[in-house]
C-alpha positions as CSV (number, residue, x, y, z in Angstrom):
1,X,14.0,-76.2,83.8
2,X,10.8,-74.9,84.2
3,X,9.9,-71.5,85.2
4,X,7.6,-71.3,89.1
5,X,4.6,-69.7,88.5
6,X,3.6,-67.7,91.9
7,X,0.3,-69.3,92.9
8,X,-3.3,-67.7,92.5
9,X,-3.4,-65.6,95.6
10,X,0.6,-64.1,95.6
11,X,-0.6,-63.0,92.1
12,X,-3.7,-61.1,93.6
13,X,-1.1,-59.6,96.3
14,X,0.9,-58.6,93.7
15,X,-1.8,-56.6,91.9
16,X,-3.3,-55.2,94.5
17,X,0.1,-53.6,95.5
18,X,0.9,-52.5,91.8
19,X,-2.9,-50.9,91.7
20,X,-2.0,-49.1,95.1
21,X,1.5,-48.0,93.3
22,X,0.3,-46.6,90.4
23,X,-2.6,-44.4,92.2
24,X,-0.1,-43.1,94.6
25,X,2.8,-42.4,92.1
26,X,-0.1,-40.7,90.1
27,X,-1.6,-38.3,93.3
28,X,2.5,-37.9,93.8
29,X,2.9,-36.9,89.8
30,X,-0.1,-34.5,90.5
31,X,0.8,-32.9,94.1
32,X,4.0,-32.0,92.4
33,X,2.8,-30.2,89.2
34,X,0.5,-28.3,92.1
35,X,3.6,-27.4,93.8
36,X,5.3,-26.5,90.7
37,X,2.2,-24.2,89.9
38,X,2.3,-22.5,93.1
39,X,6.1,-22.0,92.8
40,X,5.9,-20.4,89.8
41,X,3.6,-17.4,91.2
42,X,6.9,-15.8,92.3
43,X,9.5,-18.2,90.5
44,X,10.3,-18.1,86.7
45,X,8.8,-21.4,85.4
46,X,12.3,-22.7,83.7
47,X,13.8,-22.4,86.9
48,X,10.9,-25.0,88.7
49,X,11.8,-27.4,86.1
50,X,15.3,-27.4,86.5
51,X,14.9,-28.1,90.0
52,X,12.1,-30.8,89.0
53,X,14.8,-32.1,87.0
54,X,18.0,-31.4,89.1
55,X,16.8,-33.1,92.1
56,X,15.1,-36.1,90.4
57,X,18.3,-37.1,88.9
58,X,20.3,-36.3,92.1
59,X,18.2,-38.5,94.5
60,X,17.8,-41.3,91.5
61,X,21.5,-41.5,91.2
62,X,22.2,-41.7,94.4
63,X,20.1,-44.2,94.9
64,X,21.0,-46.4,92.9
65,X,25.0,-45.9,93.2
66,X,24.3,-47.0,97.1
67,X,23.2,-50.1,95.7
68,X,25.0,-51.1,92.2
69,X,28.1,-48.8,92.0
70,X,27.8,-46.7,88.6
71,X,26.8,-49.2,85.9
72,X,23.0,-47.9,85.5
73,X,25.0,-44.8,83.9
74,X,25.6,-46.4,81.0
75,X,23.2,-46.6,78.0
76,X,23.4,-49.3,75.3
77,X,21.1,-46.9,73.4
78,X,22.4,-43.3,74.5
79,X,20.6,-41.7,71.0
80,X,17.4,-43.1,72.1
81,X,17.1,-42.2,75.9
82,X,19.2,-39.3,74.6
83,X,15.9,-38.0,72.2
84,X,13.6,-39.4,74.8
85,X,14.6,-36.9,77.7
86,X,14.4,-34.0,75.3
87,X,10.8,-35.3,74.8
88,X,10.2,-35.6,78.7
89,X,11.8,-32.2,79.0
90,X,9.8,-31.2,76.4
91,X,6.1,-32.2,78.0
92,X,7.7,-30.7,81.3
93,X,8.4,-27.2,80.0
94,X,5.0,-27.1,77.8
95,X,2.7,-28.0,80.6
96,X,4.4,-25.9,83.3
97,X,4.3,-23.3,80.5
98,X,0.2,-24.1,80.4
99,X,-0.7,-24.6,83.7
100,X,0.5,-20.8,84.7
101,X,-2.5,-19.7,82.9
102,X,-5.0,-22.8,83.2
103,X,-6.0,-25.0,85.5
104,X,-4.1,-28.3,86.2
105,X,-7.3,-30.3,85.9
106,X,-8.1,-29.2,81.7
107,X,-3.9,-29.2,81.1
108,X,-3.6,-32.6,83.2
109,X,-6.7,-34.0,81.0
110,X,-5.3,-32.7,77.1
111,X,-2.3,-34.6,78.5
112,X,-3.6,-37.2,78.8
113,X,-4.8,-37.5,75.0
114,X,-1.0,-38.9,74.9
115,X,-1.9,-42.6,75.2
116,X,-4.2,-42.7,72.8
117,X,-1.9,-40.8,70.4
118,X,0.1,-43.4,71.0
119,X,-1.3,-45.7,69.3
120,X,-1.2,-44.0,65.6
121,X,3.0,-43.4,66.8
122,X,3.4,-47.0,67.1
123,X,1.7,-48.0,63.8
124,X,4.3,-45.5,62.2
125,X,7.3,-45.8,64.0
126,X,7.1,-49.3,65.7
127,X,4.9,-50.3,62.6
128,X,2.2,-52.2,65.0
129,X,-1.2,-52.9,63.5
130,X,-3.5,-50.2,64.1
131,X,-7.1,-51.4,63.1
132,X,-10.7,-49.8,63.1
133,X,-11.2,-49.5,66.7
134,X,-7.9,-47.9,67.3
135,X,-8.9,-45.6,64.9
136,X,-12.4,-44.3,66.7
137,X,-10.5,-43.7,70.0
138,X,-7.9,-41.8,68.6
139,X,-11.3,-39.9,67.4
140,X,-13.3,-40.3,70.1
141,X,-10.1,-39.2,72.7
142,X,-9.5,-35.7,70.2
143,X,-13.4,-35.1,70.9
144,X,-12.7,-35.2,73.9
145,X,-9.9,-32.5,74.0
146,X,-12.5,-30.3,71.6
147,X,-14.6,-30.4,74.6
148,X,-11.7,-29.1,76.9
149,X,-10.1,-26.4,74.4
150,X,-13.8,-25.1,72.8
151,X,-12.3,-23.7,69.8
152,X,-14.9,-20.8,68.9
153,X,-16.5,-20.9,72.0
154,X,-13.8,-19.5,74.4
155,X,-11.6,-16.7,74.2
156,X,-8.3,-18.1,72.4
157,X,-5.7,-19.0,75.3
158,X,-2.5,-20.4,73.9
159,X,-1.9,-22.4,76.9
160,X,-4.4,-25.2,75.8
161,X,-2.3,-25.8,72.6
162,X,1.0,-25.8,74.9
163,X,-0.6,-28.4,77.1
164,X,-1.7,-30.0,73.8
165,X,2.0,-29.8,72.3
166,X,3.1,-31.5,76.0
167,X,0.7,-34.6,75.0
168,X,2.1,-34.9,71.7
169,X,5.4,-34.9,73.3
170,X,4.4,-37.4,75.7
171,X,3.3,-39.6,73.1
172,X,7.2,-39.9,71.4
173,X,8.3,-40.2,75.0
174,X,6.1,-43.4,75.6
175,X,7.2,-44.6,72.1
176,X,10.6,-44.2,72.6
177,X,10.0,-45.9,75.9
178,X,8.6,-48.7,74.1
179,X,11.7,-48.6,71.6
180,X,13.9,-48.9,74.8
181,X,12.3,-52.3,76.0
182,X,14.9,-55.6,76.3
183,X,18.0,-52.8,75.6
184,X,18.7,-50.9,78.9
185,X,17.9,-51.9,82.4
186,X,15.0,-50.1,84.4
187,X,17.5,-48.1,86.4
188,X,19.1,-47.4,83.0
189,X,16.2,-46.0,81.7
190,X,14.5,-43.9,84.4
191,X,18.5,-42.3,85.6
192,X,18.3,-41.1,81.9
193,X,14.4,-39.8,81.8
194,X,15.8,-36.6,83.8
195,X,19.9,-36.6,83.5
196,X,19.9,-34.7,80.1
197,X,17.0,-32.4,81.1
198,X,19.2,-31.6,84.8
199,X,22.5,-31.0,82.3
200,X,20.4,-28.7,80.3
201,X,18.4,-26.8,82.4
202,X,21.2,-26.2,84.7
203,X,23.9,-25.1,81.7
204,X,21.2,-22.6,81.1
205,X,20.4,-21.4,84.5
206,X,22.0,-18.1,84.6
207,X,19.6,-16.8,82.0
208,X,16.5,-16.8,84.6
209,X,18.4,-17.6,88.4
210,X,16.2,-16.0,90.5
211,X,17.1,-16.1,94.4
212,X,15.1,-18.5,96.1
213,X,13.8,-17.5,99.8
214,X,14.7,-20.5,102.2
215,X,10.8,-21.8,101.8
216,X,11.1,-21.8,98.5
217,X,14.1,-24.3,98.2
218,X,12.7,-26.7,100.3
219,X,10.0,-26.9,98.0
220,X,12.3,-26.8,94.8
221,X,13.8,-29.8,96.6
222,X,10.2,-31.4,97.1
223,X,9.3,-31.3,93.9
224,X,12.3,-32.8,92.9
225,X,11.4,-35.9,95.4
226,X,8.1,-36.1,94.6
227,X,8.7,-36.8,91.1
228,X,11.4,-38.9,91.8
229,X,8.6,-41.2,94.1
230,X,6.3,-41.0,91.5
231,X,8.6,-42.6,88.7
232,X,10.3,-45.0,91.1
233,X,6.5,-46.1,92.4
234,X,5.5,-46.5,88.4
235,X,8.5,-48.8,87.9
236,X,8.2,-50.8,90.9
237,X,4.2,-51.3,90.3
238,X,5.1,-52.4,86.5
239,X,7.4,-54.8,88.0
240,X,4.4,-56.4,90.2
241,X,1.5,-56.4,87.4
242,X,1.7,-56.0,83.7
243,X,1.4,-52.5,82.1
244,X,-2.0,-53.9,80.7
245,X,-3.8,-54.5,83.9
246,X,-2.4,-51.3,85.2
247,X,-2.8,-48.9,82.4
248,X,-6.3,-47.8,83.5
249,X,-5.7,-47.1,86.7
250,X,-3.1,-44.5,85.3
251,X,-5.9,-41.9,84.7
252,X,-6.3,-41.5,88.3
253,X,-4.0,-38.2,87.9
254,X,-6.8,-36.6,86.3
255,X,-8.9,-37.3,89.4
256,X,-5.9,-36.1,91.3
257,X,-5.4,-33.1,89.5
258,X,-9.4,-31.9,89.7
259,X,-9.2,-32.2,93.3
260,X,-5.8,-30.1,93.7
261,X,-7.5,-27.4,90.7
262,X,-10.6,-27.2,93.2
263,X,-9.1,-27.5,96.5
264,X,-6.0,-25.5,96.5
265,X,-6.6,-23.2,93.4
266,X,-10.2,-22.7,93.3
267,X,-10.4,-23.8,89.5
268,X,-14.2,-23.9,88.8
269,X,-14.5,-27.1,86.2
270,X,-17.4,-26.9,84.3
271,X,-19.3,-29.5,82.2
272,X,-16.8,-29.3,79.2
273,X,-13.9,-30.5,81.7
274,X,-15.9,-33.4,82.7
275,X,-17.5,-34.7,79.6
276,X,-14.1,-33.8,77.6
277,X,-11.8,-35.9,80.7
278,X,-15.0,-38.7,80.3
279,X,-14.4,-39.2,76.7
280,X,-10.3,-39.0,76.7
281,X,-10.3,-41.9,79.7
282,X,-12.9,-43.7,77.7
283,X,-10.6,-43.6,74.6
284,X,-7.9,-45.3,76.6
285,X,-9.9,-47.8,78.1
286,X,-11.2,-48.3,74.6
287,X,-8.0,-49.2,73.1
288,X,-6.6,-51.3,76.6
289,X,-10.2,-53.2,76.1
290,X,-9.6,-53.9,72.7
291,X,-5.8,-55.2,73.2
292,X,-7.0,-57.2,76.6
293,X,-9.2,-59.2,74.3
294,X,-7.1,-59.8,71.3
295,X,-4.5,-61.1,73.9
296,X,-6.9,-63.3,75.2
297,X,-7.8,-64.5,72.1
298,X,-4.5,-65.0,71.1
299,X,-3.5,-67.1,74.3
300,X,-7.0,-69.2,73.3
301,X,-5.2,-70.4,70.1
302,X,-1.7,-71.3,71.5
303,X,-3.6,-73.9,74.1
């Protein structure tokens, strides 16, 4: 039996609404590293992230044991999602670690070098071909993060190469992400992005607990909600367009986190922020060019 193919304009509905998704889930991503950043003015930073953590996995479990009972808890690849956390937990605790001493905007933008790292993680790991022009992004994207860092021509902060350990992080998470496809369900997957971190983080607690004033937990809580809405937003806009149409639109978070730097922190960005973000977003697009075309020309042959 044949499989119905949704006609031409329910598939232009359906990626207009996964474009919409992704830009808010990425404004949503960015408003709650702002909030963490603010937070951690008169909060120690491993105690934001447990509550980034904490609350994610509380709302995401309930959730999703309102609707299916408990079965999403269980992993057909716990070792993978298991590694995959620690890298989540990982980016998490570098880039709020970064972001106390630099703006969100140059942190959000070495970040984002993570896709494009991607693709030399897959070639080893995942042993995808990884040809010339994946090869002048990954250079063209670390050109870009030159541009950002300016080793030699700034004074040395240590929170650039944090935010540059949280993209190579990143990069194993989205690999191990990869690794996870046709084995664990979507709710599988993102209930286990955050559970290990929560366990974690909460086992070691004690070691920072500051008192939070009753302010400051409702925006503990926030930030736990936001990032929940973020993730669930990603998943349900990956459900209505393929990751390849919507990878681009991704990067909006780096316009998101500019306009939070400017507005609510009064980051000055300078030329190196924008020619170094310019070059890392053109890497990606680079490489999601490049794959868009070898797909098509790919389908060409089959017909």
């Amino acid at each position: 039996m044949s499989q119905t193919v949704p006609p031409p304009e329910e598939k232009v509905q359906h990626l207009f609404w996964g474009i919409i998704s992704t830009i808010l889930a990425c404004f949503l991503l960015a408003i709650m590293d702002g909030l963490g950043k603010w937070l951690m003015r008169d909060l120690p930073m491993p105690e934001v992230v447990w509550a980034r953590y904490f609350f994610h996995t509380v709302i995401v479990a309930i959730l999703f044991s309102s609707r299916s009972g408990l079965a999403f808890v269980r992993a057909k690849r716990p070792g993978i999602q298991l590694v995959r956390a620690i890298c989540l937990m990982g980016v998490t605790l570098s880039l709020y670690s970064a972001i106390q001493t630099i703006s969100l905007a140059d942190a959000t933008s070495i970040v984002f070098f993570a896709p494009v790292l991607v693709t030399l993680l897959a070639g080893w790991f995942l042993k995808e071909k990884v040809g010339a022009t994946e090869w002048s992004a990954v250079g063209i994207g670390f050109i870009g993060v030159l541009f950002i860092v300016r080793p030699g021509f700034r004074d040395p902060d240590p929170a650039l190469l944090l935010a540059c350990l949280a993209a190579v992080c990143l990069a194993f998470y989205f690999v191990l992400t990869r690794a996870l496809k046709g084995h664990d369900s979507e709710q599988t997957t993102l209930f286990h992005t955050t559970f290990a971190g929560a366990v974690i983080l909460t086992l070691l607690l004690p070691i920072w607990w500051q008192q939070p004033s009753p302010i400051q937990w409702v925006f503990l809580v926030v930030t736990g909600g936001l990032g929940a809405s973020g993730h669930f937003l990603l998943v349900k806009a990956f459900h209505m367009a393929s990751a390849s149409l919507l990878s681009p639109y991704l990067n909006a978070q780096i316009v998101a986190a500019a306009l939070i730097s400017v507005l609510f922190f009064d980051d000055l960005l300078g030329w190196p922020f924008y020619l170094g973000s310019i070059l890392i977003v053109g890497a990606g697009l680079m490489i999601w060019l490049h794959q868009r075309l070898l797909a098509t020309l790919s389908a060409r042959k089959l017909r």
